[in-house]
VEXKOLLO-698456 format. One record per atom (N, C-alpha, C): residue in three letters; x negated, y, z. Coordinates in steps of 0.02 Angstrom, whole numbers, padded with zeros to 5 digits, always signed. Layout:
<recs>
ALAXYZ/...
</recs>
This chain:
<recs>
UNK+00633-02980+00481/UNK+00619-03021+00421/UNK+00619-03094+00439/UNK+00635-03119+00411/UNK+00635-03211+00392/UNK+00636-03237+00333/UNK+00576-03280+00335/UNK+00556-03322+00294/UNK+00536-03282+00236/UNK+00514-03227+00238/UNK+00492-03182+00185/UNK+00569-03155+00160/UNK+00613-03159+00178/UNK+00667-03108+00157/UNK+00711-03073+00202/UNK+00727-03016+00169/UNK+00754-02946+00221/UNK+00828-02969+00246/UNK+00835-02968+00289/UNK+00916-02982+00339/UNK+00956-02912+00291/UNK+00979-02905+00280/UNK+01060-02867+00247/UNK+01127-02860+00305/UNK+01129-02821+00338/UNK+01200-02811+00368/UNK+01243-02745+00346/UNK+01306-02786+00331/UNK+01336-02738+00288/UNK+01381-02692+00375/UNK+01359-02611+00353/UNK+01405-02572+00424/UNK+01454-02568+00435/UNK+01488-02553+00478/UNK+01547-02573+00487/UNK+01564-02519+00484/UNK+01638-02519+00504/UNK+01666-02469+00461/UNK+01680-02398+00492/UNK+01645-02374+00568/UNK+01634-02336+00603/UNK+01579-02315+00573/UNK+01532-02343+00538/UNK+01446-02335+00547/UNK+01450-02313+00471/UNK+01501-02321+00424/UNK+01516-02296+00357/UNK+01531-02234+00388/UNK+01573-02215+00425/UNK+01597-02151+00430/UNK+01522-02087+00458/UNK+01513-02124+00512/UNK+01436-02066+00539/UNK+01385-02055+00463/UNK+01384-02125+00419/UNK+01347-02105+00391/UNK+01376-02058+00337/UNK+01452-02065+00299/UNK+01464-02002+00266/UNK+01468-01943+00277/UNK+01478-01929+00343/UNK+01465-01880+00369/UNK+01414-01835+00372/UNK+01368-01876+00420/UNK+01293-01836+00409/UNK+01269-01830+00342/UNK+01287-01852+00284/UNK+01282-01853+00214/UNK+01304-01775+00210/UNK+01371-01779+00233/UNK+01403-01712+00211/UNK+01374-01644+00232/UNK+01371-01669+00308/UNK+01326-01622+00350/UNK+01264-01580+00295/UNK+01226-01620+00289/UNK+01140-01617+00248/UNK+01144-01583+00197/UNK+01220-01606+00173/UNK+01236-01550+00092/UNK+01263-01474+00105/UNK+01290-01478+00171/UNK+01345-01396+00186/UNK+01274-01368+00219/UNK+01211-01402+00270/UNK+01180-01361+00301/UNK+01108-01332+00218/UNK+01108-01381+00174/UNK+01068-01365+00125/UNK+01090-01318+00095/UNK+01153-01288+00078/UNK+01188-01251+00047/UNK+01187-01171+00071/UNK+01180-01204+00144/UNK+01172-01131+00204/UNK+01110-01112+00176/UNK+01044-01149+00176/UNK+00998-01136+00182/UNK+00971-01086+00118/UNK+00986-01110+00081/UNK+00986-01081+00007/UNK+01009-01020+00021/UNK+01087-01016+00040/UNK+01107-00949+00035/UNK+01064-00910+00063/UNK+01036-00911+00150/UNK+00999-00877+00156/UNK+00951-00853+00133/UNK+00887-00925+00110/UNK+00846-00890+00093/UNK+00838-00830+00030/UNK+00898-00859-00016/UNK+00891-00823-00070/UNK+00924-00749-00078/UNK+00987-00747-00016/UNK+01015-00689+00004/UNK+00965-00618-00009/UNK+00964-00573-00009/UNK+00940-00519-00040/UNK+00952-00483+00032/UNK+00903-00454+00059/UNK+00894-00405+00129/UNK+00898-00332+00114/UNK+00944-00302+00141/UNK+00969-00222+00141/UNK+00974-00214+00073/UNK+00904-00156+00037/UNK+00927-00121-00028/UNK+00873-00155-00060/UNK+00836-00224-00047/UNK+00793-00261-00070/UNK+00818-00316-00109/UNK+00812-00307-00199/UNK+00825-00336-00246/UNK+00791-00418-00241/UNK+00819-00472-00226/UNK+00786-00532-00258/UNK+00733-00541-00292/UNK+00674-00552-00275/UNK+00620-00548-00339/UNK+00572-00491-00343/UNK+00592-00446-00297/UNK+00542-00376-00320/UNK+00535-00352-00253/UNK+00491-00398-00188/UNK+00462-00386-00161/UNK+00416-00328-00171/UNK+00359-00320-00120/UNK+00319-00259-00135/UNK+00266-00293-00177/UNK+00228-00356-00138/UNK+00179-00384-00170/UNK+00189-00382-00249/UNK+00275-00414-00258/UNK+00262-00438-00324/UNK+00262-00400-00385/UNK+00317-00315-00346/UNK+00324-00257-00380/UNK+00271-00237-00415/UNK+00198-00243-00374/UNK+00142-00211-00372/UNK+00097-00262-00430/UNK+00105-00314-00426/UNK+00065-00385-00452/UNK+00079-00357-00543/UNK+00136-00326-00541/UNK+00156-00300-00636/UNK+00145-00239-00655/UNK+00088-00203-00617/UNK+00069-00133-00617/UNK+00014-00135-00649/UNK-00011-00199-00677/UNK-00100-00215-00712/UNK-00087-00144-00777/UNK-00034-00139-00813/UNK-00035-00098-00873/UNK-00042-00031-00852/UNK-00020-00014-00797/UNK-00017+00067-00761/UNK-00086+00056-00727/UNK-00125+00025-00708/UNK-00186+00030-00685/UNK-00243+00040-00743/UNK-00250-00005-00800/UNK-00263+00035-00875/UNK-00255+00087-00898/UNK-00198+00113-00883/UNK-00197+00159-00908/UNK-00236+00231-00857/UNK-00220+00202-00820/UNK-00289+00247-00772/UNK-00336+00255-00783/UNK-00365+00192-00786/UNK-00429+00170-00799/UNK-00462+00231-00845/UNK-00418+00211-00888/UNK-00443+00249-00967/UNK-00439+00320-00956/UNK-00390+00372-00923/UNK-00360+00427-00879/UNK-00440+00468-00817/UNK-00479+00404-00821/UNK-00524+00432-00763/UNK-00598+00460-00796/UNK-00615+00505-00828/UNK-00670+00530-00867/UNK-00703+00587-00829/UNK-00778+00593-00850/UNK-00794+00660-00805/UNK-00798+00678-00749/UNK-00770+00696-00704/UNK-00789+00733-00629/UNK-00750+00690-00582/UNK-00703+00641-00624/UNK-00662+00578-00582/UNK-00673+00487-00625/UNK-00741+00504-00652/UNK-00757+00438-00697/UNK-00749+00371-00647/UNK-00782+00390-00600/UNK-00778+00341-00512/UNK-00713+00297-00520/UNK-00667+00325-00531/UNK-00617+00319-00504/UNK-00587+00238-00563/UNK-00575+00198-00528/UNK-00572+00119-00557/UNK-00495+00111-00569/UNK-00471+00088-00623/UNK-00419+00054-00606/UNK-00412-00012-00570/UNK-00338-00025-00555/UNK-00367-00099-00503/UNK-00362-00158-00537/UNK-00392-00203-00536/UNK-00374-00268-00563/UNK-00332-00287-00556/UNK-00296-00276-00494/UNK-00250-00336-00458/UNK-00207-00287-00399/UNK-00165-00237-00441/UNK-00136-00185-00403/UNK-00117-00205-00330/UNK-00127-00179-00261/UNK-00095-00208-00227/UNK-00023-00157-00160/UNK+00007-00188-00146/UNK+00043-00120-00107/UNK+00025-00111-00025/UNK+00034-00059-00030/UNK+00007-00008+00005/UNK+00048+00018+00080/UNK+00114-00003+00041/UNK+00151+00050+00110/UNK+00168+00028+00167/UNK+00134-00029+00186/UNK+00143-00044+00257/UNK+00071-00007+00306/UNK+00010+00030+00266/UNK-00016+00055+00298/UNK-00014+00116+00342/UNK-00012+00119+00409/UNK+00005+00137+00471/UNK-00048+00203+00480/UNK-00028+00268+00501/UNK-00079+00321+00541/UNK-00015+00372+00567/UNK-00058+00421+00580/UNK-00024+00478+00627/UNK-00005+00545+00582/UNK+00039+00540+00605/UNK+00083+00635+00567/UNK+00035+00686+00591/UNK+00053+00728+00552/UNK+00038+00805+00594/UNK+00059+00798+00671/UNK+00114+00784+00670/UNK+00173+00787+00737/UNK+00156+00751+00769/UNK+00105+00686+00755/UNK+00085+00659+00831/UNK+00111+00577+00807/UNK+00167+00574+00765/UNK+00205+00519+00777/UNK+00185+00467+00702/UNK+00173+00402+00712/UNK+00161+00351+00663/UNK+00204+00369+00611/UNK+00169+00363+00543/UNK+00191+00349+00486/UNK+00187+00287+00438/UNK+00224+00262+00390/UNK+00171+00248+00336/UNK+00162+00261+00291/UNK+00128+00252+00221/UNK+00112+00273+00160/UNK+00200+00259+00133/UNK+00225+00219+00164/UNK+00306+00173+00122/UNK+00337+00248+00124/UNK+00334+00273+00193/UNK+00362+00333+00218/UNK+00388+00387+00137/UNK+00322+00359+00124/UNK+00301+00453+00049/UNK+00336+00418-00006/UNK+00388+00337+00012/UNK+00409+00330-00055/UNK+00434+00369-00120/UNK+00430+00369-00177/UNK+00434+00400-00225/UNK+00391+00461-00271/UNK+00347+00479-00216/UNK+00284+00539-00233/UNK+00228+00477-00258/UNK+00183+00495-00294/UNK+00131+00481-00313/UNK+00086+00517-00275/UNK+00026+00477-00234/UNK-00010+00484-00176/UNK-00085+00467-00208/UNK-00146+00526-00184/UNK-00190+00531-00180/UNK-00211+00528-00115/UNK-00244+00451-00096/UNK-00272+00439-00032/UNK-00309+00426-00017/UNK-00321+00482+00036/UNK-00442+00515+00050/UNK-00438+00499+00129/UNK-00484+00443+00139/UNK-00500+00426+00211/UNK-00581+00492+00220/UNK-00580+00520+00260/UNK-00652+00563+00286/UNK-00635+00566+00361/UNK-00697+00584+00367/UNK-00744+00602+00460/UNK-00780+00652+00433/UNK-00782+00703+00513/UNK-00809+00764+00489/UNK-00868+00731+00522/UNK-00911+00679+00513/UNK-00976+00677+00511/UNK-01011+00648+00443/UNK-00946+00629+00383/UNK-00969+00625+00348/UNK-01006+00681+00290/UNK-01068+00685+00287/UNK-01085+00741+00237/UNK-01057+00732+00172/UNK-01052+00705+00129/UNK-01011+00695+00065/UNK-00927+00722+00069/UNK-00889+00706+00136/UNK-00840+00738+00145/UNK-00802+00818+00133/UNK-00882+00844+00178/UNK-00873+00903+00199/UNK-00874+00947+00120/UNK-00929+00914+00054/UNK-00896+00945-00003/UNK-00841+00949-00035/UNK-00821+00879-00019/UNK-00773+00848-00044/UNK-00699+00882-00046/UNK-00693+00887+00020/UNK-00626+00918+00074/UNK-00578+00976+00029/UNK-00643+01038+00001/UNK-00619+01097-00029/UNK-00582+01052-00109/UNK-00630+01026-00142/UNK-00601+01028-00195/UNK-00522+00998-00187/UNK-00520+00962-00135/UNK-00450+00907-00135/UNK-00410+00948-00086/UNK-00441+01007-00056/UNK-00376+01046-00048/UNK-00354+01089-00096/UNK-00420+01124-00139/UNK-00367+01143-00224/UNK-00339+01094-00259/UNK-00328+01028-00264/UNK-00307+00994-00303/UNK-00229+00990-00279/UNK-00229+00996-00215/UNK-00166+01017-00170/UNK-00121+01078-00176/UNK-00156+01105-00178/UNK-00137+01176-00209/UNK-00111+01197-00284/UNK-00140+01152-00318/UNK-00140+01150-00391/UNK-00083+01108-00416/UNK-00075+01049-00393/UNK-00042+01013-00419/UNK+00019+00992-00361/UNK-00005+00999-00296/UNK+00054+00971-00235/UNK+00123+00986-00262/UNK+00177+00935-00260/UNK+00243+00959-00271/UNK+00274+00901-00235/UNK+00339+00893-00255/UNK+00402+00826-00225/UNK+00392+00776-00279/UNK+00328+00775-00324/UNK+00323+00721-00360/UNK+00231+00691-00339/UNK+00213+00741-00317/UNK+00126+00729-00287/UNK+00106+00755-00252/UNK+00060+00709-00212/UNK+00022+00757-00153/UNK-00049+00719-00129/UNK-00090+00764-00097/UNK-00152+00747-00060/UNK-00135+00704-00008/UNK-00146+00659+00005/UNK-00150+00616+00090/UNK-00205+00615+00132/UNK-00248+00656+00155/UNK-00320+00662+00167/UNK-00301+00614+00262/UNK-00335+00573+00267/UNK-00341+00544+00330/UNK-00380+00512+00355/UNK-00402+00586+00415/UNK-00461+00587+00457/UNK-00471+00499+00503/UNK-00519+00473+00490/UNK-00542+00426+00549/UNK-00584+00428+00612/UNK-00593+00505+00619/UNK-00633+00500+00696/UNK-00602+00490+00746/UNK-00635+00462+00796/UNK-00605+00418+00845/UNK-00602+00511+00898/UNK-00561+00470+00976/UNK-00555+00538+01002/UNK-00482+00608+00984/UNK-00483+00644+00995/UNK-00425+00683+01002/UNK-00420+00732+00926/UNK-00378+00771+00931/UNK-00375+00810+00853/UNK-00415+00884+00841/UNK-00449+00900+00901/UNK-00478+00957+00924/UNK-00550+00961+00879/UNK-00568+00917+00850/UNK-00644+00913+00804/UNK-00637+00909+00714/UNK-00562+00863+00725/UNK-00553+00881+00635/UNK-00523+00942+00641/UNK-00489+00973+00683/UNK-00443+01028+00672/UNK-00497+01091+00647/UNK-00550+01097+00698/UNK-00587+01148+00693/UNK-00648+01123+00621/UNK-00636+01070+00603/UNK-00668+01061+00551/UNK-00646+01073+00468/UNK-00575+01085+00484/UNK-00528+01104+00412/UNK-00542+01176+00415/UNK-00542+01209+00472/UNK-00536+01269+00478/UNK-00599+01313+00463/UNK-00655+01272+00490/UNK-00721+01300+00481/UNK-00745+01288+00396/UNK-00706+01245+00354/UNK-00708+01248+00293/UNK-00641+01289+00237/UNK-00625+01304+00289/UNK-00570+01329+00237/UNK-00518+01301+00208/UNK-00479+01233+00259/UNK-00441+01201+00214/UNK-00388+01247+00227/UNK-00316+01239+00192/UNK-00263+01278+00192/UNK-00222+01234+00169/UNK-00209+01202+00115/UNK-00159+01167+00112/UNK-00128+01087+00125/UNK-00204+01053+00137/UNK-00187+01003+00156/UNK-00166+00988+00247/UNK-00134+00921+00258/UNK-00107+00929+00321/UNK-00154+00873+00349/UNK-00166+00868+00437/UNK-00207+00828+00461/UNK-00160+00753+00486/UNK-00185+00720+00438/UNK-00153+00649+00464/UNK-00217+00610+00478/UNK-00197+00578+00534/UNK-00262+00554+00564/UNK-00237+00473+00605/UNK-00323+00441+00586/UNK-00309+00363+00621/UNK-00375+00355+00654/UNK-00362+00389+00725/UNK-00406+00379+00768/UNK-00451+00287+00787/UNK-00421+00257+00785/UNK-00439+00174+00769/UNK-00460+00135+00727/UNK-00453+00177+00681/UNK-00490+00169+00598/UNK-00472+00098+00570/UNK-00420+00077+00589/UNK-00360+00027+00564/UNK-00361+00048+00490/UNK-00341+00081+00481/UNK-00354+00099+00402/UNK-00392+00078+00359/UNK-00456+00120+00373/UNK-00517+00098+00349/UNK-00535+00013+00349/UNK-00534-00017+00421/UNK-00542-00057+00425/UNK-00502-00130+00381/UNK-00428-00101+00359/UNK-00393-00134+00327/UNK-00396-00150+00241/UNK-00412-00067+00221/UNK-00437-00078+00142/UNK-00496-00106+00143/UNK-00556-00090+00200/UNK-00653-00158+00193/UNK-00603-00203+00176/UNK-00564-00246+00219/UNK-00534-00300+00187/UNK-00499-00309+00140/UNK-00450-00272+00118/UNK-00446-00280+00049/UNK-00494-00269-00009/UNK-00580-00269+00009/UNK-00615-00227-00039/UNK-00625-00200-00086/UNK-00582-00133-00037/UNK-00578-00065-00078/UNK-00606-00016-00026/UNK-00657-00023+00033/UNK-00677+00021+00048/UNK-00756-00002+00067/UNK-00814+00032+00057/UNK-00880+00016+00065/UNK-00897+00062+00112/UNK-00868+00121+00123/UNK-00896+00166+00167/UNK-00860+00257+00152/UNK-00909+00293+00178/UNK-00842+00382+00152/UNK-00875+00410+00107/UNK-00841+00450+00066/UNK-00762+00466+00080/UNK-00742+00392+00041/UNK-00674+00372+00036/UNK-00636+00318+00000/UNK-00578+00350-00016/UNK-00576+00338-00098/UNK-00512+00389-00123/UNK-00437+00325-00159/UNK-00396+00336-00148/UNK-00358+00297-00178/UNK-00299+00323-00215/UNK-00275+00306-00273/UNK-00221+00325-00321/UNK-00159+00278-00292/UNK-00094+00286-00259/UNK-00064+00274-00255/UNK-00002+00301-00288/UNK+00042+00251-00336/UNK+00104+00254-00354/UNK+00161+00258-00326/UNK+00210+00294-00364/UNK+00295+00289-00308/UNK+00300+00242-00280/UNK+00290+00169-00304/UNK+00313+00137-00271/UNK+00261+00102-00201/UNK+00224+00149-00186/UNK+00180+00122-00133/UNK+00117+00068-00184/UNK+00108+00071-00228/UNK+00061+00003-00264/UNK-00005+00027-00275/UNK-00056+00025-00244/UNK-00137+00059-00250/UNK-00148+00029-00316/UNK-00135+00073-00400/UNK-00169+00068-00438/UNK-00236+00073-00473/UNK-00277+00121-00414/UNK-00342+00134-00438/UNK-00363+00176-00381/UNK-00436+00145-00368/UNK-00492+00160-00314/UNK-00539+00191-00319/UNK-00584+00237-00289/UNK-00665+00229-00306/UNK-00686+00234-00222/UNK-00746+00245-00234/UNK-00795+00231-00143/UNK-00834+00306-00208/UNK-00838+00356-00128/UNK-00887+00394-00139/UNK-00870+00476-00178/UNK-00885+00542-00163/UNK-00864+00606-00172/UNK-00816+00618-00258/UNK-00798+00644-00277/UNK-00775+00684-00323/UNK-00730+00755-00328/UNK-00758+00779-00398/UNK-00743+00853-00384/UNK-00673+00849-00410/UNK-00608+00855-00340/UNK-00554+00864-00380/UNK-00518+00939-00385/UNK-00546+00993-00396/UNK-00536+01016-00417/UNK-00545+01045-00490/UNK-00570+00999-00512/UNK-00579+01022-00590/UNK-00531+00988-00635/UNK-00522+01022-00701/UNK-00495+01005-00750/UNK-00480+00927-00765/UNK-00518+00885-00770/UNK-00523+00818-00779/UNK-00484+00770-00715/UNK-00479+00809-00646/UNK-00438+00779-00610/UNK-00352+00789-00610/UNK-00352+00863-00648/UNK-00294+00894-00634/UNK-00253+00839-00704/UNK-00307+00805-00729/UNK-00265+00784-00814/UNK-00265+00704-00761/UNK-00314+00679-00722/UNK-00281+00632-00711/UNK-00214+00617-00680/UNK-00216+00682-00622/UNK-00155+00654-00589/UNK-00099+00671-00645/UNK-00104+00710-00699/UNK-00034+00711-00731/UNK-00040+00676-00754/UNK-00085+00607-00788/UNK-00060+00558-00818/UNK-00040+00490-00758/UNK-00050+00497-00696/UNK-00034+00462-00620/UNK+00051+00481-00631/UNK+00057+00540-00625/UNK+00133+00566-00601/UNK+00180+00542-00671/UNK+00154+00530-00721/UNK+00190+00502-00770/UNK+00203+00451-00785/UNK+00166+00402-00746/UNK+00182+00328-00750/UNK+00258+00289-00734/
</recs>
């Protein structure tokens, strides 16, 4: 600066060129950038993430809501549906799953420990509800959290009589520990309504009898959504 005014040098005519350039540059690498981000990944539509899939499920969670009377009154729709299927446990077979896995079934999902007493009622009715209603459109997800090997729930399905449900288990209680944080779990049993598309529409904390009439009408109004 001098004398309070700005010096002006006009570039020369090398210094025109770098600068149209990098001009051009800024517009072809902005252009990249876009494409990517907005590019669409594998069989994943633009726009319909899981979060956001789930975020437009408020009317299917109402309608639950209203769906939950009687021996499954507990049972909440969610405010604020959220998805589900990146949550992680163990197969029958030993080997990690997730809930994403069961895409397209409508999922009833029961965290228990066979030290929970509320469980141990619990267990029978939600293996008739398995029995009753299990098909390629619904099923029970019952998953054990005791820490330790499979030798204590095993003999604990058995010493009650389960039969149709299968033992999926999360020895680390990652699970559990993941819905406290989403708070949707206070303690056992913790039951959750999950949709095809992986989206937890409706919760409760605490036993119900699903084998009765009033559960069997909820899940058919679940599987109809």
């Amino acid at each position: 600066m001098t004398d309070g005014h700005e010096i002006q040098k006009t570039p020369r005519s090398g210094s025109r060129k770098i600068i149209l350039l990098a001009g051009l540059a800024g517009i072809v690498a902005g252009a990249v950038a876009v494409y990517v981000m907005e590019r669409p990944s594998g069989n994943i539509v633009a726009g319909t993430n899981p979060a956001d899939r789930c975020a437009m499920k408020t009317a299917d969670a109402r309608k639950l809501d209203s769906a939950a009377v009687g021996a499954v009154a507990a049972m909440r729709g969610a405010d604020t549906p959220q998805s589900m299927s990146a949550l992680t446990f163990t197969a029958p077979d030993g080997k990690p799953v997730r809930l994403g896995d069961f895409k397209g079934k409508t999922l009833l999902v029961n965290l228990w420990a066979t030290w929970c007493a509320p469980c141990r009622e619990e267990m029978p009715a939600l293996d008739a509800l398995e029995t009753k209603k299990g098909s390629e459109n619904f099923q029970v997800v019952t998953i054990n959290i005791d820490t330790g090997d499979d030798e204590k729930p095993k003999a604990f399905l058995s010493e009650i009589g389960v039969k149709s449900l299968q033992l999926y288990r999360d020895a680390s209680m990652g699970v559990f520990n993941d819905l406290k944080r989403k708070n949707l779990a206070f303690g056992l049993p913790v039951t959750m309504l999950v949709d095809k598309d992986g989206c937890q529409i409706a919760a409760m904390n605490g036993p119900a009898d699903w084998s009765s009439d009033d559960a069997a009408r909820f899940v058919e109004t679940a599987t109809g959504l």
